[in-house]
DOGU-932670 format. One record per residue (C-alpha): x, y, z; residue number from 1. Coordinates in pm, whole numbers, plus 50000, padded with zeros to 5 digits. Layout:
<recs>
+-------+-------+-------+-----+
:    px :    py :    pz :   k :
+-------+-------+-------+-----+
:     X :     Y :     Z : NUM :
...
+-------+-------+-------+-----+
</recs>
This chain:
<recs>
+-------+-------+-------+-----+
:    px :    py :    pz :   k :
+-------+-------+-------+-----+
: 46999 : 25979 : 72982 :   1 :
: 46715 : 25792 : 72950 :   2 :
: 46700 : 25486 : 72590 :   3 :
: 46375 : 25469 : 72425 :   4 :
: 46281 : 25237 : 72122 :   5 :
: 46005 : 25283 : 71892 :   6 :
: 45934 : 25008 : 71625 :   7 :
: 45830 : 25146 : 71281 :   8 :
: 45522 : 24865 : 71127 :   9 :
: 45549 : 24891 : 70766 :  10 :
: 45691 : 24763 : 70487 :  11 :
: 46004 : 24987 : 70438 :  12 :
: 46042 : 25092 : 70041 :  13 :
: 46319 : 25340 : 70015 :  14 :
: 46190 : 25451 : 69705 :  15 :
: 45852 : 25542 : 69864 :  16 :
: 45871 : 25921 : 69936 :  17 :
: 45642 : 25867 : 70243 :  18 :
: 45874 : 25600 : 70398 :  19 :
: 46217 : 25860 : 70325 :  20 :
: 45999 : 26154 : 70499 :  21 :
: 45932 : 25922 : 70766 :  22 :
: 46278 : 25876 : 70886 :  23 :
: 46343 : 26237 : 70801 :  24 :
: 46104 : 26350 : 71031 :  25 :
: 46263 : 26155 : 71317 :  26 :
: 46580 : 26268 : 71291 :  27 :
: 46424 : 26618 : 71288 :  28 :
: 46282 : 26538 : 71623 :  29 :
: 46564 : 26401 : 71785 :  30 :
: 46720 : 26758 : 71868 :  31 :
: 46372 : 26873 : 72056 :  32 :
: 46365 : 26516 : 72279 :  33 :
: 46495 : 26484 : 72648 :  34 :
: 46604 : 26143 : 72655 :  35 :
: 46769 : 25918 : 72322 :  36 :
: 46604 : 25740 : 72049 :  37 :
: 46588 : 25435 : 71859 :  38 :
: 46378 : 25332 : 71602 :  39 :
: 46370 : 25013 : 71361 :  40 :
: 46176 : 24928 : 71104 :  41 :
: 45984 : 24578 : 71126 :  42 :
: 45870 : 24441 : 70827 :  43 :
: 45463 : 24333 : 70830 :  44 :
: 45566 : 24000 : 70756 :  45 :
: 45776 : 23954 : 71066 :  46 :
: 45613 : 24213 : 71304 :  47 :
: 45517 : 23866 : 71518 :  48 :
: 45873 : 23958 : 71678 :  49 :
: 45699 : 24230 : 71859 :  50 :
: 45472 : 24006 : 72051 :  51 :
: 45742 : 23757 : 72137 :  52 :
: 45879 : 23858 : 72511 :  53 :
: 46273 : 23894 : 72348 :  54 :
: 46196 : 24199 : 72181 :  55 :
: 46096 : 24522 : 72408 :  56 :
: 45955 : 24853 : 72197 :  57 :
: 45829 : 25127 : 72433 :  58 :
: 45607 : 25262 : 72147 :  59 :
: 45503 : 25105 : 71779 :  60 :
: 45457 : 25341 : 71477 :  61 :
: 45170 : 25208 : 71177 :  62 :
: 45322 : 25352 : 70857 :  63 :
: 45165 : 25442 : 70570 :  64 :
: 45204 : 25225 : 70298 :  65 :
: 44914 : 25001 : 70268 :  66 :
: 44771 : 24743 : 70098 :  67 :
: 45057 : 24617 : 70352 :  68 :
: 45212 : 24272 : 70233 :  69 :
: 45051 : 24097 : 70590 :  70 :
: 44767 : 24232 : 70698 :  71 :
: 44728 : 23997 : 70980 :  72 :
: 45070 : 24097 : 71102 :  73 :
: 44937 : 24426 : 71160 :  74 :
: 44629 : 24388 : 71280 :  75 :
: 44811 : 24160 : 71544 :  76 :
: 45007 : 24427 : 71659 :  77 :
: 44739 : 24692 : 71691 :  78 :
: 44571 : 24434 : 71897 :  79 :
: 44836 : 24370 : 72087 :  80 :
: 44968 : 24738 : 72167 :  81 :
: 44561 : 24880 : 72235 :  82 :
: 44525 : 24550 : 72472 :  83 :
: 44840 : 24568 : 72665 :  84 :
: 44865 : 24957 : 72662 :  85 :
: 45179 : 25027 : 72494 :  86 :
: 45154 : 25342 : 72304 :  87 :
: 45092 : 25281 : 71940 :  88 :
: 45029 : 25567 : 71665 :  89 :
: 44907 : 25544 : 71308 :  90 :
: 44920 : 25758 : 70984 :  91 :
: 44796 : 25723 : 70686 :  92 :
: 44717 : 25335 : 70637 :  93 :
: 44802 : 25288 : 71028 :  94 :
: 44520 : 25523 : 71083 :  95 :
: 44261 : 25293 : 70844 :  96 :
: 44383 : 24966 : 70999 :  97 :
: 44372 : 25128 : 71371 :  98 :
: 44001 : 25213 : 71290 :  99 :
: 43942 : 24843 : 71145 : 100 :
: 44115 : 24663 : 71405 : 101 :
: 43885 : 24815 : 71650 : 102 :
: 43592 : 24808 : 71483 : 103 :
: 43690 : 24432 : 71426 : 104 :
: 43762 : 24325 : 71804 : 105 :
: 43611 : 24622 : 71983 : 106 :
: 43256 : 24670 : 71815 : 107 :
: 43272 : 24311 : 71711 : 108 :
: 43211 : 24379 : 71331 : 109 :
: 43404 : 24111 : 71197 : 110 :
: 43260 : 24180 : 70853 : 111 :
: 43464 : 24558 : 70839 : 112 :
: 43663 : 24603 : 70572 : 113 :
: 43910 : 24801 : 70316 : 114 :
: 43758 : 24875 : 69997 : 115 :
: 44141 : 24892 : 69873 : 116 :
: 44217 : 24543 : 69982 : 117 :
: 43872 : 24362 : 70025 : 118 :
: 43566 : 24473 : 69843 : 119 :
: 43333 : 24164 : 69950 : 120 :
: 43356 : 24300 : 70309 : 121 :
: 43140 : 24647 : 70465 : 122 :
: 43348 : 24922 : 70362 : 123 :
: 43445 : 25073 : 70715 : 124 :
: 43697 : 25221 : 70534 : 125 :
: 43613 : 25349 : 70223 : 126 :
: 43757 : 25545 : 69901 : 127 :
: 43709 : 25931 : 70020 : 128 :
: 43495 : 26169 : 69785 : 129 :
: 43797 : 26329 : 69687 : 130 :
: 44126 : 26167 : 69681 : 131 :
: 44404 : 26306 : 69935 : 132 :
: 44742 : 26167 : 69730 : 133 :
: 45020 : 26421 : 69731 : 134 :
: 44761 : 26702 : 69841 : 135 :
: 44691 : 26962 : 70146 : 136 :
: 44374 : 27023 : 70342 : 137 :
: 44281 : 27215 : 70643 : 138 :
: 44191 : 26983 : 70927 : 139 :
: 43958 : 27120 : 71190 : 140 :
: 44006 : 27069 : 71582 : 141 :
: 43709 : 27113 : 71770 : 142 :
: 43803 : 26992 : 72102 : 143 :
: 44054 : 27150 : 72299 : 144 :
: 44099 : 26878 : 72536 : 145 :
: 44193 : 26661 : 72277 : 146 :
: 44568 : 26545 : 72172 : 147 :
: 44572 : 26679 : 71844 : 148 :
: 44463 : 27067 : 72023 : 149 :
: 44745 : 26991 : 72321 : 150 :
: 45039 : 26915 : 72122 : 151 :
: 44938 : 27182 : 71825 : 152 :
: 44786 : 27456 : 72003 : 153 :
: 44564 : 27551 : 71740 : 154 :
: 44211 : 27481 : 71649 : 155 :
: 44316 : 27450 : 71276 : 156 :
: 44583 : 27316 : 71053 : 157 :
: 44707 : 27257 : 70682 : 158 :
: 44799 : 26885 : 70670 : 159 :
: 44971 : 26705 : 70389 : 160 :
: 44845 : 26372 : 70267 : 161 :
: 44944 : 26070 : 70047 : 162 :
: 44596 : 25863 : 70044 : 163 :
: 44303 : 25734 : 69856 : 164 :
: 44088 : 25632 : 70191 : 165 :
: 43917 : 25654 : 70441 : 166 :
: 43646 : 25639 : 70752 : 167 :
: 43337 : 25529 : 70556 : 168 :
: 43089 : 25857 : 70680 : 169 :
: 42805 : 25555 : 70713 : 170 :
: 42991 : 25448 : 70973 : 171 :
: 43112 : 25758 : 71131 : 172 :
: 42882 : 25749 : 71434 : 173 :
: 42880 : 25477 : 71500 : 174 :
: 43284 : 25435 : 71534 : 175 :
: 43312 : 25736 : 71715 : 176 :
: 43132 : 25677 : 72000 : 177 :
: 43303 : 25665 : 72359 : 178 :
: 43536 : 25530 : 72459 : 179 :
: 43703 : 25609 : 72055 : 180 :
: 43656 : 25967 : 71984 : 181 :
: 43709 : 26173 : 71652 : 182 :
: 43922 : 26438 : 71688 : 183 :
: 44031 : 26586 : 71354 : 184 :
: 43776 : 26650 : 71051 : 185 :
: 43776 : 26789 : 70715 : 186 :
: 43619 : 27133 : 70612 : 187 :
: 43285 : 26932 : 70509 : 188 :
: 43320 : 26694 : 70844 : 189 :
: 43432 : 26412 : 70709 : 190 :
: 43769 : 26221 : 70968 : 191 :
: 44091 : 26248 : 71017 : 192 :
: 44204 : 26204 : 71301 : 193 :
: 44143 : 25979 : 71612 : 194 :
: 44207 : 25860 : 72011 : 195 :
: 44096 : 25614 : 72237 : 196 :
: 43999 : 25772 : 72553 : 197 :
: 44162 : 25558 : 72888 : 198 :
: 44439 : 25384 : 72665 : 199 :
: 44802 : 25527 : 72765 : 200 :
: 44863 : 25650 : 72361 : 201 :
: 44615 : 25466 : 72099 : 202 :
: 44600 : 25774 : 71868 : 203 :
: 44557 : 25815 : 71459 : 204 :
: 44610 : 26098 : 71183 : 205 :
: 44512 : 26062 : 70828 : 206 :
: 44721 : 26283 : 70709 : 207 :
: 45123 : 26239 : 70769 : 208 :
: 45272 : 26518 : 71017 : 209 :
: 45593 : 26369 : 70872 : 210 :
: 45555 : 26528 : 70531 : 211 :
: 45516 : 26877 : 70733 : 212 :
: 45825 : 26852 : 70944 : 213 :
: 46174 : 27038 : 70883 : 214 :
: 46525 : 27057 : 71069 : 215 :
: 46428 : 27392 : 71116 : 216 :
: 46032 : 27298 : 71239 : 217 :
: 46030 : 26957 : 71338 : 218 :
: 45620 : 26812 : 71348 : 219 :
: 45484 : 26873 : 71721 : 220 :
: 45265 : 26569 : 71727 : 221 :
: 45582 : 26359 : 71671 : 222 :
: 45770 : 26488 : 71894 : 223 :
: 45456 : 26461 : 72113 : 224 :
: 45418 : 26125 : 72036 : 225 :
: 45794 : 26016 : 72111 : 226 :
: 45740 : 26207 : 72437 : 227 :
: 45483 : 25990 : 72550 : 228 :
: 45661 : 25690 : 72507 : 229 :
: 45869 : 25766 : 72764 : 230 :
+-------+-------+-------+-----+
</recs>
């Protein structure tokens, strides 16, 4: 049977809630997946590792946890994974720094910026109207062809969240047009959720499916996510 590894960006806190649901959710997905699984956690700081040609990941997962402790280490390996097409997903804070990584290097705004980390820079990402910490929302999916609709089946879901942030709505057209695409939005329209059109997996959820998975339920779009990794 088939070895896959899957590096987890992020700046592992076991006393972070998100980060404990994060490996819960995996093992919860193991039981649903045709082929075996590894995953390690690489620390911002040292996520350089994943560039150097001794260490192989056939897929990179953005945690949540941000302000992360090296922001360049990130945004070097969202560069690295949307440039050399290795299947990369974000949640949470790896869905804002997906989003300002390519509005950085794609769209050329080298002035985007977190309002969390960076206030002198344009707000790309922004604080939302209503914070999303510890909460649920219904997230809309309009477009059947998308990822989100494929892996879900449904044209509506409650999501759980753990965040303060997000897509500045300013800058919302302007983001998502093509080849990026918007995928997942809030009752009043507002983002969550993302993929880059022609890229293998480059894909982005503000909200954490990990906080909605169970042994008895694991999340789809993780096990979706895994799949394609393959």
């Amino acid at each position: 049977m088939k070895r896959i590894k899957i590096a987890l960006v992020g700046d592992f806190d076991e006393k972070m809630h998100t980060h404990r649901a994060l490996n819960e959710s995996i093992e919860h997905c193991k039981g649903q997946l045709a082929f075996h699984l590894d995953t390690e956690w690489v620390n911002t700081g040292t996520s350089d590792k994943i560039l150097s040609p001794g260490h192989t990941y056939d897929g990179i997962w953005i945690a949540p946890g941000s302000p992360y402790k090296s922001e360049s280490g990130v945004f070097q390996v969202i560069q690295h994974a949307r440039e050399t097409n290795i299947p990369i997903y974000g949640s949470c804070g790896g869905f804002q720094y997906m989003i300002l990584e390519y509005a950085r290097n794609v769209l050329r705004m080298q002035e985007a910026g977190h309002e969390e980390s960076d206030s002198k820079k344009c707000p790309v990402i922004s604080k939302l109207s209503c914070s999303l910490k510890g909460e649920e929302e219904q997230v809309l999916i309009p477009d059947k062809q998308s990822w989100l609709y494929e892996a879900l089946n449904t044209q509506a879901i409650t999501a759980k969240y753990y965040c303060s942030y997000g897509v500045n709505p300013l800058f919302q057209e302007m983001l998502g047009a093509f080849p990026l695409a918007f995928t997942g939005f809030s009752p009043t329209g507002e983002v969550r959720a993302f993929e880059l059109n022609g890229h293998r997996f480059f894909k982005g959820t503000l909200f954490q499916p990990s906080l909605s998975s169970s042994p008895e339920r694991p999340n789809p779009l993780i096990v979706s996510f895994f799949a394609m990794c393959v």
